[in-house]
Structure formats: structure tokens, C-alpha cells
KELUM-924133 format. One record per residue (C-alpha): x, y, z; chain. Coordinates in steps of 0.05 Angstrom, whole numbers, plus 5000, padded with zeros to 4 digits. Example, Ala and Ser with C-alpha at 12.3 -4.5 7.8 and 13.67 -1.06 7.14 Angstrom:
NODE     px     py     pz   unit
NODE   5246   4910   5156      A
NODE   5273   4979   5143      A
This chain:
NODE     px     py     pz   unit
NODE   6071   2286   2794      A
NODE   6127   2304   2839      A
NODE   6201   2281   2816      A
NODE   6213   2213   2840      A
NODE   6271   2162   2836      A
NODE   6232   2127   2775      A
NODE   6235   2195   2745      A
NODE   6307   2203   2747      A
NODE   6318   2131   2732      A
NODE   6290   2103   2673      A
NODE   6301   2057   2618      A
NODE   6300   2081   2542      A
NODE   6355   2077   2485      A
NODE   6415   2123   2465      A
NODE   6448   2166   2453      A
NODE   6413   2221   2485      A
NODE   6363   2231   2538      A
NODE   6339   2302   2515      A
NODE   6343   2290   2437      A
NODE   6323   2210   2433      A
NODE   6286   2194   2488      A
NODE   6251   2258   2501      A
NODE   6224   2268   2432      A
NODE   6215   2188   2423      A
NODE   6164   2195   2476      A
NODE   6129   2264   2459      A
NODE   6120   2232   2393      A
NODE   6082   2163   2424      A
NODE   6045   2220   2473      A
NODE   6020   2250   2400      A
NODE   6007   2178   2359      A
NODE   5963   2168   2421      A
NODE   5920   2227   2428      A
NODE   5907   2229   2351      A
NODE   5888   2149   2355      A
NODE   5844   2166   2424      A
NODE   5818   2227   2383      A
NODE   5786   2189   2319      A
NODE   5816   2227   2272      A
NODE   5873   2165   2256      A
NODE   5836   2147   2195      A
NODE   5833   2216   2166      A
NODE   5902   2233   2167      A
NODE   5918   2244   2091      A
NODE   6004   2281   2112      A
NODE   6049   2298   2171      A
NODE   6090   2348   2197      A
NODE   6135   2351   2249      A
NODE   6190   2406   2258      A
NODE   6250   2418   2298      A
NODE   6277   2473   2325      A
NODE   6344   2500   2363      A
NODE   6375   2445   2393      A
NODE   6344   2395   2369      A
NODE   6351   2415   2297      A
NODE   6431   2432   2301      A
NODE   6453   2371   2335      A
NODE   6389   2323   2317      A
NODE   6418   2281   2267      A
NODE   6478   2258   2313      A
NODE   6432   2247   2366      A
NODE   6383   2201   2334      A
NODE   6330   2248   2344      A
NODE   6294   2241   2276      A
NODE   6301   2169   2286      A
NODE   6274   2164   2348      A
NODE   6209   2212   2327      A
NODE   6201   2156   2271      A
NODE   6194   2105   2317      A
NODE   6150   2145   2373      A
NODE   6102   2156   2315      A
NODE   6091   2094   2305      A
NODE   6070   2087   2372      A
NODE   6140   2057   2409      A
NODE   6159   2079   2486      A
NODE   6231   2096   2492      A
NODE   6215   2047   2567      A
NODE   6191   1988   2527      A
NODE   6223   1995   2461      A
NODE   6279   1936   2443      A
NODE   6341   1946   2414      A
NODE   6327   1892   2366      A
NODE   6264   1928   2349      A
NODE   6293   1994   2333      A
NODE   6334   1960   2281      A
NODE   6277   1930   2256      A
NODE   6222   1985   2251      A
NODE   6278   2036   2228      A
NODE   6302   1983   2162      A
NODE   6231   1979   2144      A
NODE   6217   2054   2148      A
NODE   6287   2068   2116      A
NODE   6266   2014   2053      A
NODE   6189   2028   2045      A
NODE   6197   2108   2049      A
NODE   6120   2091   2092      A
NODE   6113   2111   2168      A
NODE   6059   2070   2209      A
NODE   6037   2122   2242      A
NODE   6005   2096   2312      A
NODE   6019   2034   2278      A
NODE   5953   2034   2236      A
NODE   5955   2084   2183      A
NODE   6015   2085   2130      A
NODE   6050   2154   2100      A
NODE   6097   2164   2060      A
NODE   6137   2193   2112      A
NODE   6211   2189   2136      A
NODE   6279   2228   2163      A
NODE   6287   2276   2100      A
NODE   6222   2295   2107      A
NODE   6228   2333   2174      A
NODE   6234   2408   2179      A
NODE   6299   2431   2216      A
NODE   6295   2505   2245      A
NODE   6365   2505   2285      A
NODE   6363   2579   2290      A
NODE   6291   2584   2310      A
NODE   6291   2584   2391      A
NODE   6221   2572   2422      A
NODE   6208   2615   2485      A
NODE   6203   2557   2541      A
NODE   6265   2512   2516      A
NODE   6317   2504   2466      A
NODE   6291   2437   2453      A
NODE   6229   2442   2410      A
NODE   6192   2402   2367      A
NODE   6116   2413   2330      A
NODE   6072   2361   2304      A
NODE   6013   2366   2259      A
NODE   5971   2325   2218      A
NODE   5920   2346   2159      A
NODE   5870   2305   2124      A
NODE   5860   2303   2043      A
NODE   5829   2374   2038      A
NODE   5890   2400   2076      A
NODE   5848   2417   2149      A
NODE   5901   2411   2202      A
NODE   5870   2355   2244      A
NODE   5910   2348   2306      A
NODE   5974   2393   2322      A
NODE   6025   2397   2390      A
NODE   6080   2422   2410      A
NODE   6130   2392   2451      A
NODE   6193   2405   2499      A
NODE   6248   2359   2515      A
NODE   6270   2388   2573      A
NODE   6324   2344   2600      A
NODE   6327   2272   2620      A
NODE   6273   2242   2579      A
NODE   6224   2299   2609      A
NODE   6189   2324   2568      A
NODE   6130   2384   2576      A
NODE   6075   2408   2530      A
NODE   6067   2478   2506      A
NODE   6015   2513   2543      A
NODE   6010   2465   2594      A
NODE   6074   2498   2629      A
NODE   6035   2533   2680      A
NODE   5990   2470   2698      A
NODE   6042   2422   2706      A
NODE   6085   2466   2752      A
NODE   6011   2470   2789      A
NODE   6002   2393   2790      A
NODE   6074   2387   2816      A
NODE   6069   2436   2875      A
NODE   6004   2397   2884      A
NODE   6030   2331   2887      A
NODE   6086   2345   2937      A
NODE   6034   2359   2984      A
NODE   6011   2288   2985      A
NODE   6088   2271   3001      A
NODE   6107   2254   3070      A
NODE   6166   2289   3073      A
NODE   6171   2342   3015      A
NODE   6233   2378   3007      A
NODE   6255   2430   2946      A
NODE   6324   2451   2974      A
NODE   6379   2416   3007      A
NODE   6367   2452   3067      A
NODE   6299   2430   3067      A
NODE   6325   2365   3059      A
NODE   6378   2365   3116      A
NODE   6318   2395   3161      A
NODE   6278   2340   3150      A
NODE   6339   2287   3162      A
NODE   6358   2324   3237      A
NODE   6281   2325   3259      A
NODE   6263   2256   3239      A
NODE   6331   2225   3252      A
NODE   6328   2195   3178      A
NODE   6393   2193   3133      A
NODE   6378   2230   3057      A
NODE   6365   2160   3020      A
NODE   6304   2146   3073      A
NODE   6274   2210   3068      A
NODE   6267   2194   2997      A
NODE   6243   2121   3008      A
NODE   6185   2146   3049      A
NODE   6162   2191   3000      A
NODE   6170   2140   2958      A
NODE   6125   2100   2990      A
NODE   6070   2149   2981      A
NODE   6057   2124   2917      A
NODE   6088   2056   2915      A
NODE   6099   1991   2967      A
NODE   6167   1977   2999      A
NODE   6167   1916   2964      A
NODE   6156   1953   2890      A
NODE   6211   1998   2905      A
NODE   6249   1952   2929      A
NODE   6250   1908   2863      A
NODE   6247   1962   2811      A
NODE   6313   1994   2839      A
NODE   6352   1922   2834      A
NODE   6314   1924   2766      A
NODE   6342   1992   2746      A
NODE   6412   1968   2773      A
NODE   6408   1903   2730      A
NODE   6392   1933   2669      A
NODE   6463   1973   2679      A
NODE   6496   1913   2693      A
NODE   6469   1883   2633      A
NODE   6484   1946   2596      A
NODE   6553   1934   2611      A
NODE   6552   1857   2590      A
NODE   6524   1875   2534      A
NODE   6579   1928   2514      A
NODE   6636   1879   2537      A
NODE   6616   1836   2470      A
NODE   6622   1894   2415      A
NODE   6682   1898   2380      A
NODE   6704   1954   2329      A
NODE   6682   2033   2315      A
NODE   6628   2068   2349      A
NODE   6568   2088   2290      A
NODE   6575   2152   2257      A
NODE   6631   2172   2224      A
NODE   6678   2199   2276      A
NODE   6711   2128   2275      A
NODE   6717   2129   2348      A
NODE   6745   2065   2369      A
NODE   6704   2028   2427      A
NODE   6753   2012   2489      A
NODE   6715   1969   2538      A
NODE   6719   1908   2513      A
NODE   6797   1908   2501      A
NODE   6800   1936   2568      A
NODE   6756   1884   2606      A
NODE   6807   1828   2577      A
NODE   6865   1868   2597      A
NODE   6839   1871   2670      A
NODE   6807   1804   2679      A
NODE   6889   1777   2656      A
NODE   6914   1815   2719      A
NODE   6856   1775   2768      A
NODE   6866   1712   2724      A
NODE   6883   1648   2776      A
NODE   6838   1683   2831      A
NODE   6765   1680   2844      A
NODE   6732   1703   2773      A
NODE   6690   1761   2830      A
NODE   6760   1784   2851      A
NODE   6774   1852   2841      A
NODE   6842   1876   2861      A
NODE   6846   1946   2900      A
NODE   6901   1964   2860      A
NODE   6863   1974   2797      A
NODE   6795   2007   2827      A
NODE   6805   2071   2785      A
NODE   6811   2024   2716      A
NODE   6750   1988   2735      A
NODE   6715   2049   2744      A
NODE   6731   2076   2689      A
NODE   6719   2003   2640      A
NODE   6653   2011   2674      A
NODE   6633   2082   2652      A
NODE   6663   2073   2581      A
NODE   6623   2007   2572      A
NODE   6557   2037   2586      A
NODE   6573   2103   2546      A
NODE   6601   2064   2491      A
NODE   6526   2023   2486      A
NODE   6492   2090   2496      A
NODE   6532   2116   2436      A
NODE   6508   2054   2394      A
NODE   6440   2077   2414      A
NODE   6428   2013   2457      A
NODE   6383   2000   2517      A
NODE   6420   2040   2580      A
NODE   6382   2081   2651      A
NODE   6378   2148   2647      A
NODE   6411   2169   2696      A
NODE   6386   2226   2701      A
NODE   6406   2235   2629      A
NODE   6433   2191   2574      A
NODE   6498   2230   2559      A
NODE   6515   2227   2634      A
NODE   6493   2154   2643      A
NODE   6565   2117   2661      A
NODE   6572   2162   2721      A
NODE   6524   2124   2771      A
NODE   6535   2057   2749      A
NODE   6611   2067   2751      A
NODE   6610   2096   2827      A
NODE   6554   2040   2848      A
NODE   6605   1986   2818      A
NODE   6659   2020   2862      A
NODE   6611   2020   2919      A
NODE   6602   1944   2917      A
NODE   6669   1925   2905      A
NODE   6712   1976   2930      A
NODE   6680   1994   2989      A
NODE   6710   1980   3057      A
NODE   6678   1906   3070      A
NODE   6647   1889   3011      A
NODE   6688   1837   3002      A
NODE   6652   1800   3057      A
NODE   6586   1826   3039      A
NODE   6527   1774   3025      A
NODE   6483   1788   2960      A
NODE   6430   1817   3009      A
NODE   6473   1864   3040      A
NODE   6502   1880   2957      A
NODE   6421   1885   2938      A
NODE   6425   1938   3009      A
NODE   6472   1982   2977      A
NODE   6444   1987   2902      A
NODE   6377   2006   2940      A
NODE   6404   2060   2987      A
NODE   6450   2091   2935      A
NODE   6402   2095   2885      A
NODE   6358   2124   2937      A
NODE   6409   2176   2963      A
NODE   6426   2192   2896      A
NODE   6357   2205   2865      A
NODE   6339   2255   2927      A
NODE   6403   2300   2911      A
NODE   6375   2287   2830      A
NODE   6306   2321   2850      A
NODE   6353   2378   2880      A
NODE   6373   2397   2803      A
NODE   6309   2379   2772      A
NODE   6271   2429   2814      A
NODE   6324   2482   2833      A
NODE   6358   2491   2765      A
NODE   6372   2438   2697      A
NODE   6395   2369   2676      A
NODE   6384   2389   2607      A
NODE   6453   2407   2565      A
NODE   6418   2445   2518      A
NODE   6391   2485   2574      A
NODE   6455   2504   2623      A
NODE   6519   2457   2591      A
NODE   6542   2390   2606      A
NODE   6556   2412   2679      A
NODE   6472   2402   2690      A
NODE   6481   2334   2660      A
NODE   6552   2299   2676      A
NODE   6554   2358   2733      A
NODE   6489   2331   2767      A
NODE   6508   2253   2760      A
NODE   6573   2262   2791      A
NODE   6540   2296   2849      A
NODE   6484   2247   2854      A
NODE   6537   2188   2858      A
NODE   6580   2231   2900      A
NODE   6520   2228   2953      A
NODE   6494   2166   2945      A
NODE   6567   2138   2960      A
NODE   6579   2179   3021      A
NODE   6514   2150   3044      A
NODE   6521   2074   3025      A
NODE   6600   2083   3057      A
NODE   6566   2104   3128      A
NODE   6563   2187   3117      A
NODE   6522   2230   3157      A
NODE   6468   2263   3125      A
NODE   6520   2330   3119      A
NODE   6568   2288   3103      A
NODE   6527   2266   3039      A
NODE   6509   2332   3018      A
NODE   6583   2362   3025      A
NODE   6603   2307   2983      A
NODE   6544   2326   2932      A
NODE   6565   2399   2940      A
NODE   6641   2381   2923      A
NODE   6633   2345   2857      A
NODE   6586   2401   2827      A
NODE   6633   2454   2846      A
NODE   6680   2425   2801      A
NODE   6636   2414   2750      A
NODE   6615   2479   2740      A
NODE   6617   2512   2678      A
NODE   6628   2454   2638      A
NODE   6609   2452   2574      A
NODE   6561   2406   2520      A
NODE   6597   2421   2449      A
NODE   6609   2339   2422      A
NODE   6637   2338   2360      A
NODE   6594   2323   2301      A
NODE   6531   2329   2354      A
NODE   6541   2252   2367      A
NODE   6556   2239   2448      A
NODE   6621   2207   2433      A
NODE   6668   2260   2434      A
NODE   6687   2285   2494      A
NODE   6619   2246   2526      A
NODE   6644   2177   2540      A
NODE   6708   2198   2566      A
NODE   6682   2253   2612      A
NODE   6635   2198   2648      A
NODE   6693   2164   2668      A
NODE   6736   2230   2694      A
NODE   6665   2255   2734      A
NODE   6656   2184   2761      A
NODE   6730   2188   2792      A
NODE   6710   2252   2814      A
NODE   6648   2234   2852      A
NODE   6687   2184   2889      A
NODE   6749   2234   2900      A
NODE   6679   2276   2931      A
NODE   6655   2232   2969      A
NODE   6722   2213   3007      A
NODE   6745   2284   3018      A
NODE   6668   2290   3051      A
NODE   6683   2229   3089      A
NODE   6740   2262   3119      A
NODE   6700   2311   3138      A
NODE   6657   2339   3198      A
NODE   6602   2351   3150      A
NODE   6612   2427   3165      A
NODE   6639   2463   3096      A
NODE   6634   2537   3072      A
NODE   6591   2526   3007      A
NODE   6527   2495   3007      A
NODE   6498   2462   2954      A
NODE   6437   2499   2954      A
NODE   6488   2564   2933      A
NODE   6523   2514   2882      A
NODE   6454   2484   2848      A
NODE   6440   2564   2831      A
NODE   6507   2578   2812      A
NODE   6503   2526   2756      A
NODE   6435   2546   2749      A
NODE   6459   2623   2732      A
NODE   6531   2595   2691      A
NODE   6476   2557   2644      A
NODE   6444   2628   2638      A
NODE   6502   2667   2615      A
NODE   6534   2601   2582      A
NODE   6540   2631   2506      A
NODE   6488   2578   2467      A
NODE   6543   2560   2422      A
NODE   6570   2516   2480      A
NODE   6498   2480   2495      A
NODE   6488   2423   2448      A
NODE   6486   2467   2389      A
NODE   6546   2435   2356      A
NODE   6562   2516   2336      A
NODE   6629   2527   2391      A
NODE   6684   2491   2426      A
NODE   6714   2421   2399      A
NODE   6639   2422   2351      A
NODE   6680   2466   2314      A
NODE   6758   2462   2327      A
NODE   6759   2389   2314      A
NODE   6756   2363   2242      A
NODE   6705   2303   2237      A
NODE   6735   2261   2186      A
């Protein structure tokens, strides 16, 4: 199916879009087709192994974890926190994996086969499955890519599902690959970016659907953040990183205290932005529930800029909760059209091209979406877009210890400021700039290309390896 805004926006666990989510759900897509195929019953052992990426910096991800948990037949979407904890103690005491929740093997993290230096051909991010009965016939076997953002493809379906997404965007009102195809379609049906996306939206969904899932995306951020606000003491795994929000939060909430508990002093619109991207990193980080958006390391960036948005934003402060329910919609909108720029033209995947096709592409989604909820024209918007990627670019995905704490929750918050930096500089604008973004989505496209792989997610260059852990 073509990329759409529930694409880019979904709900799963942390830390990591490409090594949790991704393989979470290639591993459910596998439990299901061996269930659907009849062979459940037969299975006598498993094998799953890992390669590049997701081999070197697995462990810190949660990506063995997370393939536990998918076996056993869990959806990143649906999965609860509480339940992760749950399913992960049992597996972790018993040594015995449910696997599609009906048949038990002695099965668990230690088991897994790690090939770090073994690079498939179509992505860094591999992963195999197979499962033989008692005579030691392979009975089912697949291999998977996580290819960024939860996305994940299957091998030698590559060709077919480029075919069924060419074919799909046919069926699309307004289809649109490049941002100058996108700008063309905004000058000759006098529509701004975010409603070129709703009506192709509405190809496949009602007004009212999209409508309610996108205040449901934006409330399970919010809650995200609440949720975040309430944990106290060091982030999990050993770096003894210590979380900041909630110290923060009571820090700021002292300088509003006397005023109206929704007050939100001007002065202090860069600390807010930046409590708000920590808090959502930070529960990322803990491997909580958080939206990818359009990954998991890069998930502060959009909620942070949307908080700005609706509390910042020239008459806000007067703004009615329809008019506040207005702006999530049309900056999620805006922002997911620019987000189907870098899924088609180039990467959100820092194993593929860097952090700059993660944290890069979510600062110049909420760069848009911003100009566009704060009254930008529709080259207004993309300048903006175009501005916070060209100073992204080249950045790089090396987090110490391969957990996305280290430099990951901090960067949010400098690429959210960004974005916003973007989006005013594109405000002050004409709309008319020298660089398109077009010419910057396939620079970062080619940077990823030449990007040595010891800077993408391979925990093998850069503070991976000049930082001591302990």
C-alpha cells in the first residue's frame, strides 16, 4: 500500500523502531504464517539469526527481546507495556518460548545466532527464521528486513511490494513522489501540503476515522509524556544515564506556580520543548509504549514541536480545544506528507544512511507541519522542511553501548529547537530559497551511501567507541 500518515505514525514499544519494532513484528508476520500453515504442531526447534545491524547493536536495542515476544504471536501496535514485562519474566524463568502462543520450546535470548559482520544484500537489518520438526525437515523458513520505522519487507518479495506500491498510488487522488510534485499539486488545486495529504487519505479511510486516529496518535504522546513525568532514577542498561524530565517538569511547573496550572510562560518555550522531547525519549529508552514518529530513536521531535505549536504559537492562548484538536490534525497531516518525501525518495532507517534519515527526517517533518499549522504557504512549508534537513545532514547513528540513550535523547531535543528555528526563518520568508528539498532528500540519500558503516548503528565508530560504558 502506498505510505500513509498511519504508516509513519504508529504505536509500538522502545527503544528502537528498526531493531524492536521492526523485528517484533516480522516475527508475529512468521508465528502467523506457520500457525495459518498447519505445520504449528510439528515444530520439534527454532532458529532465528541476526545479521549486520541488528546483530552488533541488538542487544541494546531490545531486539532479541522483542523477536521473543513477536514469536509468541504479540504486535508491537497492540502489545502493553505491562505485558512485555510479563511475557519476557516468564520466558526469562521457564527457558520455554510459546511460540504463536500454542506450542512451547525451549527457546530464549542466548539461543539466537548473531552474524554482525554478515551484511545481507537488500538491508543492513536482517533477520532469518526457520523451524524443523523431530526428524530435522526445515518446515517453514523467512527472511526478514527492518528497514526503518517499524517497516519491515520480506526477502524476495522486494520487487512485488515496490509493484504493489506504484500500484496503489494510482488509486490516490492526488499522488505525489517528490516535493515538487507535491507543490504542483498544492498551486493547481489551491490546497495547502497537510490537505493534499488528507484527501489521499481519504481514499482509504472516512474524514471522521482520520480525524480520531490522529487525536489518538497525539494522545498516546501526551500520555507518553505523563507517563515519563512519574519515573524517577537511571535509565535500564548499564550506562547509568540519569532520567531528567521529571526533575525538570517540577522545576518548571515552580516558575508557573500561582497562575492557571495550563499557563505556560513564553519565556521558558525552549525548556518546555526540550522537557517534552526528553520525556518521551527517556520512556522510549525504558522500552515503553511511544508513536513512531517516523522512527523510535527520533520520536521526541514531533511531539516536542506539536507541544510548541499549541502553546507557543501566536494565539493559542485563546484557542478553544476544537481549534487545539485543528492543529494536532493539520500538523500531523503536513508532517506525514513531507515523511512520505523520505520514505520514498531516500531512508528513515539509521542503519541505512545515519541518524540524519531518522532525527534528520523528524525535524523536517515538524519543521513543515509547523510552518503549516502557524499560517505558511505551501513554499513556505517546504523551505522550512528543506532548512532543518540541511542541517541535519551527515549526522551520525553511533549510541554508545548500542542503547538509544547516548547521544539519542538529547539530540531530539537540539533537532526539535531546530525545526522550530526552521520553520520561523521560512516564515520570514517569501517561500522562494536556493535549495530545494527534493536536491536535499538525495543529498542525505547519497551522504548515507558513502557514510563509512561504522557510523550506522553498528556500535563499531564514533562515541560507540571513544566513550567508556561503565
Amino acid at each position: 500500500m502506498a505510505v500513509g500518515v498511519f504508516d509513519l505514525f504508529s504505536i509500538g514499544i522502545g527503544p528502537s523502531s528498526s531493531h524492536t519494532v521492526g523485528p517484533m513484528r516480522a516475527a508475529a508476520v512468521f508465528a502467523e504464517e506457520l500457525k495459518a500453515s498447519g505445520d504449528l504442531q510439528q515444530v520439534a526447534s527454532l532458529r532465528v539469526d541476526l545479521y549486520g545491524s541488528l546483530a552488533a547493536t541488538g542487544r541494546g536495542h531490545g531486539t532479541m527481546t522483542a523477536i521473543l515476544l513477536g514469536l509468541e504471536g504479540f504486535h508491537p501496535e497492540l502489545i502493553l507495556p505491562e505485558e512485555v514485562e510479563e511475557r519476557l519474566a516468564a520466558i526469562a524463568e521457564t527457558g520455554t518460548l510459546q511460540l504463536a502462543g500454542a506450542v512451547p520450546l525451549p527457546y530464549g535470548v542466548k539461543d539466537m545466532v548473531l552474524r554482525p559482520l554478515t551484511i545481507l544484500p537488500r538491508h543492513t537489518n536482517g533477520m532469518t527464521f526457520t523451524v524443523s520438526g523431530a526428524g530435522g525437515e526445515v518446515l517453514h523458513k523467512a527472511t526478514f528486513f527492518s528497514v526503518g520505522g517499524g517497516f519491515i519487507v520480506r526477502e524476495g518479495e522486494e520487487d512485488a511490494a515496490l509493484k504493489e506500491l506504484d500500484e496503489s498510488k494510482k488509486e490516490l487522488p492526488l499522488p505525489f513522489r517528490t516535493a515538487a510534485e507535491l507543490l504542483g499539486r498544492c498551486q493547481s488545486k489551491g490546497l495547502s501540503i497537510g490537505q493534499i495529504m488528507f484527501v489521499n487519505e481519504r481514499a482509504s479511510r472516512t474524514e471522521e476515522e482520520i480525524r480520531e486516529g490522529l487525536l489518538h496518535i497525539y494522545s498516546v504522546m501526551e500520555g507518553c509524556v505523563e507517563v515519563s513525568l512519574k519515573r524517577e532514577g537511571l535509565l535500564p542498561g548499564g550506562l547509568k544515564v540519569r532520567r531528567r524530565a521529571p526533575d525538570w517538569h517540577e522545576r518548571l511547573m515552580k516558575e508557573t506556580r500561582g497562575q492557571d496550572p495550563d499557563y505556560r510562560d513564553p519565556k521558558y518555550w525552549q525548556e518546555w520543548v526540550n522537557l517534552i522531547a526528553l520525556a518521551v525519549n527517556e520512556e522510549n529508552a525504558s522500552g515503553g509504549r511511544v508513536v513512531t514518529a517516523p522512527t523510535n530513536g527520533a520520536a521526541g521531535i514531533i511531539p516536542a514541536v506539536l507541544y510548541y505549536a499549541l502553546h507557543f504559537a501566536p494565539g493559542m492562548d485563546k484557542a478553544t480545544q476544537q481549534d487545539r484538536d485543528d492543529v494536532v490534525v493539520k500538523f500531523l497531516l503536513t508532517a506525514a506528507a513531507i515523511g512520505v518525501l523520505y520514505k520514498e525518495q531516500a531512508s528513515i532507517s539509521g542503519a541505512e544512511v545515519g541518524c540524519q534519515g531518522e532525527v534528520g527526517s523528524a525535524s523536517s517533518m515538524a519543521a513543515a507541519g509547523l510552518a503549516e499549522v502557524m499560517g505558511g504557504t505551501p513554499q513556505q512549508v517546504e523551505n522550512a522542511a528543506e532548512i532543518a534537513m540541511e542541517h541535519n545532514l551527515g549526522l551520525t547513528c553511533d549510541p554508545i553501548g548500542g542503547l538509544v540513550q547516548i547521544p539519542c535523547i538529547e539530540r531530539n531535543a537540539i533537532a526539535a529547537a531546530k525545526a522550530i528555528n526552521a520553520a520561523k526563518m521560512a516564515l520570514w520568508g517569501d517561500g522562494t530559497h536556493r535549495v530545494s528539498l527534493d536536491e536535499v532528500i538525495v543529498t542525505m540519500r547519497e551522504t548515507g551511501k558513502d557514510m563509512s558503516s561504522k557510523y550506522k548503528e553498528t556500535a563499531m565508530g564514533g562515541l560507540a567507541v571513544n566513550v567508556v560504558e561503565c
